[in-house]
N, C-alpha and C positions, 0 to 999 in steps of 0.2 A: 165388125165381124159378128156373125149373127152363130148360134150354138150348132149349126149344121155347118159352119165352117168352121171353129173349132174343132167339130170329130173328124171334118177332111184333114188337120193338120195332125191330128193322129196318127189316122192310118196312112195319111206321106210320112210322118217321121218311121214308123214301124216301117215300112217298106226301104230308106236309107238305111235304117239300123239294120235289117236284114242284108241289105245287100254289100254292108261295109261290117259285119261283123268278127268276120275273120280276119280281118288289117286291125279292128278295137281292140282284139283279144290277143293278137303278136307283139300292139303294145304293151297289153298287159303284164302280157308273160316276160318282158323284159324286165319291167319294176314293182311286179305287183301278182295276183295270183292270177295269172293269165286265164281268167274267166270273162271280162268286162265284156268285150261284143256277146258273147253266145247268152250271158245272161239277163244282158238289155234286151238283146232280142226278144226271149222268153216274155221278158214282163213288157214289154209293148205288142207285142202278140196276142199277150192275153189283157192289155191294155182296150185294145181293138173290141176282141170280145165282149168286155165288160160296156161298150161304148150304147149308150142308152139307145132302143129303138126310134124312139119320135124325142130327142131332145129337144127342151124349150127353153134350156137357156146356157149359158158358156159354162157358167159354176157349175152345172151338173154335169155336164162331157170333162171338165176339168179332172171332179172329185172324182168324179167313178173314176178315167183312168189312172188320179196318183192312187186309189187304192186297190186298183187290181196290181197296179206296178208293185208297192212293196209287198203283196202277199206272194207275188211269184220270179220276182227277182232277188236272185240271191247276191251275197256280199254286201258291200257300205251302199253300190249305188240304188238299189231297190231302196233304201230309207229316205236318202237323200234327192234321187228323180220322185220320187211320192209324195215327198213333203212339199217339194215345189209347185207340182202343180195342183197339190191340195191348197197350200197357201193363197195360189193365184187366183185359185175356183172361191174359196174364201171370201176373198175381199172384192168380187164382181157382183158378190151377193145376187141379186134377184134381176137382174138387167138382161133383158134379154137380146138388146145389142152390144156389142162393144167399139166403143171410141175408141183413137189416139191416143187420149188422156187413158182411159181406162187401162187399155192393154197397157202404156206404161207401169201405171199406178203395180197390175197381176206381176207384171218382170219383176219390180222390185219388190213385190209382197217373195216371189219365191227365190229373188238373190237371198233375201232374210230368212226365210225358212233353212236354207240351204246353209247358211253361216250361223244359225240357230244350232240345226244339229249338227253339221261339222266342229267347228269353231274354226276354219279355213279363213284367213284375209287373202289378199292378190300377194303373191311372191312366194305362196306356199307352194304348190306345182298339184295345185287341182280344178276341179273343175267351174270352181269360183276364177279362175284365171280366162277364162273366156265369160262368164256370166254378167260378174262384175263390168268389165268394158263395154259389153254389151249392151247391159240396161245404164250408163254411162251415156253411150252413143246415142240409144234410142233417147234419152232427156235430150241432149243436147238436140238433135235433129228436131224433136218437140217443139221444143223452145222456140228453133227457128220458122216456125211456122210452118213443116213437115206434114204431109201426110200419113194416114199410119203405113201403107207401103212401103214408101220411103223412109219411115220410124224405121220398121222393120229391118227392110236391106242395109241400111245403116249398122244394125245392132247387130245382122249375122256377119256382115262384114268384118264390126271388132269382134264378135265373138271368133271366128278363123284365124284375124291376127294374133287375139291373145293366146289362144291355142298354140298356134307357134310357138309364141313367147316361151312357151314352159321347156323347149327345149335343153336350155343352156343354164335349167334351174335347177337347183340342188332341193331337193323334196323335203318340208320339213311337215308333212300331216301323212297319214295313214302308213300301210305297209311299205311303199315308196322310200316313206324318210328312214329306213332303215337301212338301207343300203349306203347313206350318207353319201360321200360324192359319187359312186357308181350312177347314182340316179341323174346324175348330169348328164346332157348328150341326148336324151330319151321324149321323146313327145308324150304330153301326160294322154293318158286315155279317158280320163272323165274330162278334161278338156275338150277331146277330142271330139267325144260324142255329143258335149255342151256344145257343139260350132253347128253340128249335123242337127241336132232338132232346131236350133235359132233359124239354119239354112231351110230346112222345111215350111218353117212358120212364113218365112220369105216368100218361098214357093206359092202358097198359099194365099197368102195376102196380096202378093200381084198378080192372080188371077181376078182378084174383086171386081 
């Protein structure tokens, strides 16, 4: 994936987060301060905007958009979507294509950003519960000698299941884990929206 398909999976994820913001934000409001959609919105919105004219390479579509995200997304996820794909932008350094290997390598640079500033592992009911599986999957399908398309559908695939997952989870990070078992029963919402950019990236990638 070359840095003008990175900004297309920008502005496809901004347009899911737009058009699922208000199902993000009813989760929210069950366990959390029901802002998540309308605030992701905002910062992939203005992710968009911030998206370099003539990009020339991923790292730079990367970083611009985690830092338009946390300057204009408010709550935990603007730090946590910003850091990830600052991380990701990070470690592609100066390449101005991206491999299989690569994009893996970017996942797991920003599952570790994302667990950096969280302190989230899988069974907490956040959006490491779809991440983590995700960049998981996408090694394992590597491994097997994968395409990055198929890396990809792989990794949005568990990132949806794990999503799920958080259902029947009792929340022990953020505002969530305050509710203690109320938060059972409830689909997390930064999971939720970790499934929807993975799902984009998809989109994306098997257009190549």
């Amino acid at each position: 994936m070359n840095a003008e398909e990175i900004a297309t999976w920008v502005r496809h994820a901004a347009e899911l987060v737009s058009a699922d913001a208000d199902r993000l934000t009813r989760l929210d409001a069950a366990i959390g301060d029901g802002d998540h959609g309308h605030n992701l919105d905002r910062g992939f919105r203005a992710a968009v905007e911030a998206l370099p004219d003539d990009p020339t390479t991923p790292a730079k579509v990367l970083i611009a958009a985690g830092r338009a995200i946390v300057s204009k997304t408010g709550g935990a996820s603007g730090p946590l979507y910003g850091t990830a794909l600052r991380r990701a932008g990070k470690v592609l350094g100066a390449a101005e294509e991206v491999d299989a290997a690569a994009l893996g390598t970017a996942l797991q640079a920003a599952l570790e950003g994302v667990q950096d500033l969280g302190k989230a592992v899988e069974g907490d009911k956040t959006m490491v519960d779809a991440l983590a599986p995700a960049v998981a999957a996408y090694d394992a399908a590597l491994a097997e000698g994968s395409g990055l398309a198929a890396c990809v559908r792989a990794a949005a695939d568990a990132a949806a299941k794990g999503a799920d997952g958080t259902v029947p989870m009792r929340a022990r990070k953020g505002r969530a884990s305050y509710l203690g078992a109320r938060s059972e029963g409830h689909l997390d919402p930064g999971a939720s929206s970790t499934a929807l950019l993975l799902r984009a990236l998809a989109d994306v990638a098997g257009e190549e």
